[in-house]
Each structure stands twice: as structure tokens, then as C-alpha cells.
C-alpha angles and dihedrals in degrees: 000000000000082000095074096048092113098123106108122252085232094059092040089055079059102047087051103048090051086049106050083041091067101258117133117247123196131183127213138226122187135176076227094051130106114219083221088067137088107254098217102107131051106226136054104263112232099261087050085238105126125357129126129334120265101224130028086237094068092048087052100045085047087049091046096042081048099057089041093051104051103006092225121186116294102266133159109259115200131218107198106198108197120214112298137105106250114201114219116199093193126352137318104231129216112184154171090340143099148227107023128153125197123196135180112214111207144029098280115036100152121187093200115190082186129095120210121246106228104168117060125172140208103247106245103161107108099214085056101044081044098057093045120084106272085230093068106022085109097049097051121094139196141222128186101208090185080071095048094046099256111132111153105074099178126237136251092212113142114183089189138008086238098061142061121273132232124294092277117187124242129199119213121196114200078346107307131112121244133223110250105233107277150165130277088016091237130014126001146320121211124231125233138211117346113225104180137337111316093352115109144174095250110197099218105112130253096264094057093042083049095059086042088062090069083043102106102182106026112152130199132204129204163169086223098184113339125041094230100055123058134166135192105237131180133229133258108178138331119212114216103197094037095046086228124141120183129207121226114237101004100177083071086080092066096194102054143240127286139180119266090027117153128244151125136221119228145157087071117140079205093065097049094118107136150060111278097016127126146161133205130209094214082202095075102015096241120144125192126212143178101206120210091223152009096317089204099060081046139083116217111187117187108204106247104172122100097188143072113274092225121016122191126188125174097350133139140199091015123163117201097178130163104012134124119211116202141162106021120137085229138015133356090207125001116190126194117174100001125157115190094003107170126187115177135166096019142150127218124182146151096005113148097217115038126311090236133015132178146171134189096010130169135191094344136147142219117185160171081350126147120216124173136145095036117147096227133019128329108235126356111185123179116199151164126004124290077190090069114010091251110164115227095214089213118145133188108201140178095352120154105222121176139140101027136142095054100144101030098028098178118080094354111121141169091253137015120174118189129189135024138332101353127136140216120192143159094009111145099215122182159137102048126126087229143029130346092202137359124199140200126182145008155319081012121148127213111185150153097008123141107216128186153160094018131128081050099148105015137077132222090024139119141210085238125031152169133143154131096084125075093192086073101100151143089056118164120200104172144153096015134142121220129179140161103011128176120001113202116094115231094027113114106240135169140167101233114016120177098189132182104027097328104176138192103002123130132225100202134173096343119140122221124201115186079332101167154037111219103194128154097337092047093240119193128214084265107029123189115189107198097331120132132213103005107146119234107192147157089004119143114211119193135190094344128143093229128015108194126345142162151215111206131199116214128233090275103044081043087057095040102059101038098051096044127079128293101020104045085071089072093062104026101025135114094252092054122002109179089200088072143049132320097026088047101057084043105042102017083173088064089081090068093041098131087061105029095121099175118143130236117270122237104183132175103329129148119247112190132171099344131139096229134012100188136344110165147054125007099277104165108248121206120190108324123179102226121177094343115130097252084195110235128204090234130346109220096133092202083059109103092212085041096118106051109131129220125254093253096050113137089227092075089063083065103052095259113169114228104239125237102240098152087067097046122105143004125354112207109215098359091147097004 
């Protein structure tokens, strides 16, 4: 960065003397700015000699030369970015500093990770118009990105269904990102018989297979045997006259094929058939669009950057305010190492990875953000030790969260939050076919969030979820509103779900509207698999088909799958040993873990108009209000203070605790 050093020693004395005597300092980028320049004002002087940076980078690496160089105070130094959208080809970096804040001015301040296709064609070429529906031959158009310099065209590549897949492209039209072309059109196909491994009856009909057999790069996405775990695969051949279509690479699905999966083919110019889809042959370049409307009024941006828009290691006291990210193939913001990162007021959209991630975080905010549109999930935040118990103090609060995990639908939600004494509160989170949030750890609160419309697609899932370690304990989920979870009959779905041994949390004071989808494991609106002692307590569930339900292990099956690899390692592991401090001091009944037999507690919550309240297992139940008229003040269930109960509710005779409704949800310009 020595190029840019063009500020006088003289001016920088200056900077730095106002500065270590307490004064603020900002910097300045403008569409308008020069990266020669100094920075300091905000405008373009007349003779076009000094005025504002051009990138946010320059104004970070002055900021960074001029704290090496003096050492001043540690002072908040401020980068206002004016309007503007600011294309960056690979990451703004933020490392090894302190104290920054970085603030958009302005309504639209837009980081874009996308490049705008200017040029489009009429399609002439007779083996494409041949292989596109007649009906819309006219209406498709092409672009050749290598012409456009575009050359790295991503890829769809998936090595497992649990991890992330390769750095695929998207195309956005006005803003909005469109449906690569696909069969069936919504929704799913089935497959049929399996007739050897990856090779299955597919039922779309031989003249559609037929036009498959030209597609060179058709793709294809599943739940291939279980509805909790689905993988892009490509595919090898498709046999017309045998209705077989066969998957490359099938020992990639580690879990097999089965009759009746779910799934879905894309990426086939011969399924372009509606308004908004599109396909690209990632030999050429060339990608191919019906646009749903005039493509010259419109602006179609394809994501290009394969890199995180912002990316922060080993900072601290850093402010990211007032910015919307938009059109990279990965992350808005990625954070490694950060201690009191706040990022407040901002927009995220059409990323292909998640809209935040960070690890090892601590006391660090994220807050009164929107995120929508993100191929994978919304915030995942890591913080404070499992080793000892250190709370990482993070919090992700009042963000607006919907319509994510579009590209990897399976655990990623819209928020995961990983480690010890970290909250999350007053987040709206909807519109998703898995979780909402996922949790790991302890000591950690959920509270006050309004969830909805998730689990839409998946089975043997839950809103909220966690499992698989019960040394993960001292969990609170309170004070949230759930309704309408889950959607396909038959798929096992629940709000809160502590699944594979989860002990010692507690489900306290939430309120669940039509909250499940029982299906063929009978799950209740909170759901335990083999889990002990969690306390369920002051809920009101209401006009679910089942309340509360359970799945218990017996005393074998418990033994079994705690002293056996890998799971042992959980509980008896380096990481986290339950026979010695700190766990000891906190859970002292973790030491007889192998034979702690309590039940699960069901106290004093309210059961109103379900089905069912509890049909399995030997929870202990306390004093529970079932099918009993709690007496509301009013019953309009999409009414947030719907659920206060009068003074003479019966609820109160059994020590029912009046909720909090008036303080759950979003809250629309808390810190706008």
C-alpha cells in the first residue's frame, strides 16, 4: 500500500495530534474519491487535488500505517462511505487493528460482489433453438461471459451432503434472484425403483428424458434416502427408452438411494419454460435467460466474487453500520478472532454462502440487520469456551431473517449459535425448509423470537435444534412464538427438538400455535429423542396435533452410545471431560451421567385445543392445565398479545406465569 502514501508529513502530523488529543478523525470514500488522495474531506476539491478515498480498503490500510506509525490512543476512528454501490473483485480486509468504525451515509450504500451483463443476444444457433420449448424459442436470450470477462463460472460441486458446495454462480434480475431452469417446475419429483446404486426410474416421460440426453451439464438435487440429509449431484447419463437416469459419483451420498426420495433436476436449457429461469454450460460461458420482463429496462447482475465482501482476523472494537451486501458467490462479512464486533442497521441479500459467519467471538453484537435471499444460512456466530465454561458474551438481536437456504437447504439456518453464554432475542425469522436456529453449547438464552413458516420441505427436524451431547446444559428457549411449522403430512416436524441424548435444558414460557407436524415419529410441538431431565415448563400450546411428546432410549441403547466412539469423546473427551472442573463444579450430576435415569419434567403449562398433549414415554408431569378453557382476553392467534390471560384463569391456580407477549418479536426501528 506504500503507492498511495501521498498525504504530507507535514498533514499527517496534524491528523495525528488532533487525534491523540481526543478529537474524532473520519475518513471519507466516495464513488466520486480518488485513493491518492487524502481521504479527510468529503467532496472532490475544485481543482480535483484531495477530497475522499475511493475504496473502503485505502481508508483501512491509512487508518492501519497511521496507528503503526505513532501509536496514538485507542480511539474510534470512523470510514464514512457515501451512497454509491462499490464493486469488490476479491475482499475488503480488516486485520490485525482496532477500533474502526465503518459507516454507510446514505440510504443505498451497496458492497456488490456482482458484475452487470450488458450485452444479451437473440439465440441463432439451430441445435440450441432445437433443444428449447417452440413456445419460447423467441422469448430466451444468451450471453457469452467470456466476452464480458467473466471466466470463472463457479462450480455446483458438493463432496458431501453435510458440507458446503462449490462457489456456484447466480444470476439476479431488478434485484431478485431467478430459478435456474428445473424439473418439475415447483416442488419435488419421486424417485422410482432403484436399480442400482445411483441409478434410478425416473417418471418424466420419454420425451423429456430424450431431450435430457443433449443436456451436458444437467444437475440434479435430493433427499436421496433420508429427509434431513440432501446432496447436488451431477449427472452421468439418462436413458430414454429405459426411464433411468443415473447419478455421477454416487458414493458421494453416504447414506444410499431409496424409492419415493425426494429430488429435483436443474441447470437444463430444455426446461427453461418459464418466466426468470435460466441455465448455464460452464464450458463456453454462455448462459441462457427468459427474462420476465424487457431485459433492456432491467439490470441482471451474475455473483462473481468468490470471496467474502468484508473479511475481519484478529480485530477488535470494530463497527460495520448502515451497508447492504449483495451479489457474492460467499459471505457478506466473515470474522475470525474478533472481540466487541458490532454490526448494526445492515442489509444482507442474494449472497451465495451465509450472510454472516464468526468464530471465536466474544462480546459481540449483531443487530437490527435484514438478510434474505442467502444460499445458505443467515448468522453463524462461535463463542466462548465448552473447555471452561467462558461465556462469549455475543448476541444477535432484532434481525429480520426470511427466505434463506436457498442453495444448501439442509442446517443452515438463519441462525446457529455455537459455544457458551450467548443470546439470541427478538429476531423474525421465516420462510426456510429447515431449521430456524441451531444451537451448540451451554449457558446459552433463546428468547423472545417470533418464528414462523420454517421446516417447510425436511423430516425429523425442528425449528429449533440441537442434539447429540448431553453435556450441553444449562440451555434456556423462552418467551418465543412459534406458529405454523413445518407443512408436509407425514414429515416429522417439531419447534424445539433436543434430539440424540439432549440433557438439562429448559423450554420455558414459549407459546406454540399449530406449531408441528407429527408425522410418522408422533412429534410433538417440543420433541426429545432420547434426551433426560430437560424442564418443560409455563408453555401454552394451542391447536396443535401434538403438544409434547418423546422418544426415550433405554438403559442399554443410553450405554451404548456414550461409551463407544465417537461419541464417547463428547463426554469423556479432551475438549470437554465431565469427570473434571469445570463441569464438575457446574453439573456435579454429570459424574454419574451413564446411570442418571430422571425424566423429563412437564410443569404447569397450558394445553388448549390439541389433538394430543402427550403419548409417549414417562415424562413427570406437575400440574399441567389440559383442555381446560385458560380464559384469554381475546383469541386472534396472528395477534402478538393474543395470549394474556384474564385474572380468573384457571392457569393461575396452578402457578402459571403470565408471558410476556408485549416484548416478543421484532421491533421495528428499535435502533433505526
Amino acid at each position: 500500500m506504500r503507492i498511495y502514501k501521498k498525504v504530507s508529513v507535514a498533514i499527517l502530523i496534524f491528523y495525528l495530534l488532533t487525534y491523540s488529543k481526543g478529537f474524532s478523525m473520519t475518513f471519507y470514500v466516495s464513488k466520486k474519491g480518488n485513493d491518492n488522495w487524502s481521504g479527510r474531506i468529503s467532496r472532490p476539491t475544485l481543482n480535483h487535488k484531495d477530497g475522499p478515498f475511493l475504496t473502503v480498503q485505502r481508508a483501512i490500510e491509512e487508518i492501519k500505517n497511521m496507528k503503526e506509525g505513532m501509536k496514538p490512543p485507542e480511539k474510534s476512528i470512523t470510514i464514512e462511505v457515501m451512497d454509491g454501490t462499490y464493486q469488490i473483485s476479491d475482499r475488503i480486509q480488516i486485520a490485525n487493528c482496532s477500533s474502526i468504525h465503518i459507516k454507510g451515509i446514505g440510504k443505498n450504500v451497496v458492497l456488490t460482489g456482482g458484475q452487470k451483463i450488458e450485452k444479451w443476444e437473440k439465440i441463432n444457433n439451430p441445435d440450441i433453438l432445437h433443444r428449447l420449448n417452440k413456445n419460447i424459442r423467441e422469448k430466451v436470450v444468451m450471453a457469452d461471459l467470456k466476452k464480458q470477462g467473466i471466466t470463472d463460472f463457479g462450480d455446483f460441486f458438493q463432496p458431501s451432503w453435510a458440507v458446503s458446495s462449490g462457489s456456484q454462480m447466480y444470476l439476479y434480475f431488478n434485484g431478485k434472484p431467478m430459478q435456474i431452469a428445473r424439473w418439475p417446475d415447483e416442488g419435488f419429483a419421486f424417485t422410482g425403483d432403484i436399480v442400482g446404486k445411483g441409478r434410478f426410474y425416473c417418471d418424466a416421460g420419454k420425451e423429456k428424458l430424450e431431450k435430457w440426453r443433449e443436456e451436458k451439464f444437467l444437475k440434479a438435487y435430493g433427499y436421496w434416502f433420508y429427509e434431513w440429509a440432501a446432496q447436488h449431484m451431477e449427472i452421468e447419463s439418462v436413458d430414454s427408452e429405459s426411464c433411468i437416469v443415473s447419478i455421477r459419483n454416487p458414493d458421494s451420498y453416504e447414506y444410499g438411494y431409496k424409492k419415493g426420495a425426494m429430488y429435483f433436476i436443474y441447470n437444463g436449457l430444455s426446461e427453461i419454460n418459464q418466466p426468470g429461469e435460466w441455465c448455464l454450460n460452464s464450458d463456453t460461458g454462455e448462459i441462457y435467460f427468459y427474462p420476465p420482463s424487457d431485459i433492456e429496462k432491467g439490470d441482471v447482475i451474475v455473483s462473481i466474487n468468490t470471496q467474502p465482501l468484508i473479511e475481519i482476523r484478529n480485530a477488535s472494537k470494530i463497527r460495520i453500520e448502515n451497508i447492504v451486501f449483495e451479489n457474492s458467490r460467499k459471505e457478506g462479512i466473515t470474522a475470525y478472532n474478533g472481540d466487541d464486533i458490532i454490526i448494526e442497521k445492515c442489509t444482507f441479500r442474494n449472497l451465495g454462502g451465509w450472510a454472516i459467519r464468526q468464530t471465536s467471538a466474544n462480546n459481540s453484537k449483531i443487530r437490527d440487520c435484514e438478510i434474505y435471499n442467502v444460499g445458505e444460512g443467515g448468522i453463524y456466530i462461535e463463542g466462548g469456551s465448552r473447555k471452561t465454561l467462558t461465556p462469549g458474551n455475543n448476541q444477535i438481536v432484532n434481525n429480520l431473517i426470511h427466505d434463506f437456504s436457498l442453495w444448501i437447504r439442509i442446517y443452515r439456518p438463519a441462525i446457529q449459535i455455537n459455544g457458551v453464554g450467548n443470546r439470541v432475542a427478538n429476531n423474525l425469522i421465516y420462510n426456510a425448509p429447515h431449521m430456524a436456529i441451531g444451537w451448540a453449547g451451554n449457558e446459552n438464552i433463546i428468547e423472545f423470537n417470533e418464528i414462523h413458516s420454517v421446516v417447510l420441505e425436511t423430516n425429523d427436524a425442528g425449528a429449533i435444534y440441537s442434539g447429540r451431547d448431553p453435556s450441553m446444559q444449562g440451555n434456556i428457549i423462552r418467551y418465543n412464538y412459534f406458529h405454523d411449522i413445518g407443512r408436509i403430512t407425514g414429515h416429522g416436524v417439531a419447534s424445539v427438538y433436543f434430539d440424540d441424548g439432549h440433557c438439562g435444558n429448559t423450554v420455558y414460557g414459549n407459546i406454540f400455535y399449530r406449531a408441528c407436524k407429527p408425522g410418522r415419529g408422533n412429534f410433538g410441538a417440543v420433541f426429545i429423542h432420547g434426551g433426560r431431565y430437560n424442564t418443560i415448563e409455563n408453555n401454552i400450546f394451542l391447536e396443535c396435533e401434538q403438544a409434547y411428546n418423546e422418544s426415550p432410549w433405554n438403559q442399554k441403547l443410553w450405554n451404548d452410545y456414550w461409551t463407544k466412539p465417537p461419541y464417547n469423546q463428547r463426554i469423556f473427551g479432551e475438549e470437554v471431560d465431565v469427570r473434571k472442573e469445570p463441569y464438575l463444579s457446574k453439573y456435579p450430576w454429570l459424574i454419574n451421567i451413564l446411570n442418571d435415569t430422571r425424566p423429563n419434567v412437564l410443569a404447569r403449562n397450558i394445553v388448549y385445543k390439541c389433538k394430543a398433549f402427550i403419548d409417549r414415554g414417562k415424562p413427570e408431569l406437575i400440574d399441567n392445565l389440559v383442555e381446560v378453557d385458560p380464559m384469554f382476553e381475546s383469541y386472534d392467534p396472528y395477534n402478538p398479545g393474543f395470549l394474556k390471560l384474564k385474572k380468573g384463569s384457571p392457569a393461575f391456580r396452578i402457578g402459571f406465569n403470565q408471558i410476556p407477549v408485549e416484548n416478543i418479536g421484532f421491533k421495528k426501528g428499535r435502533h433505526r
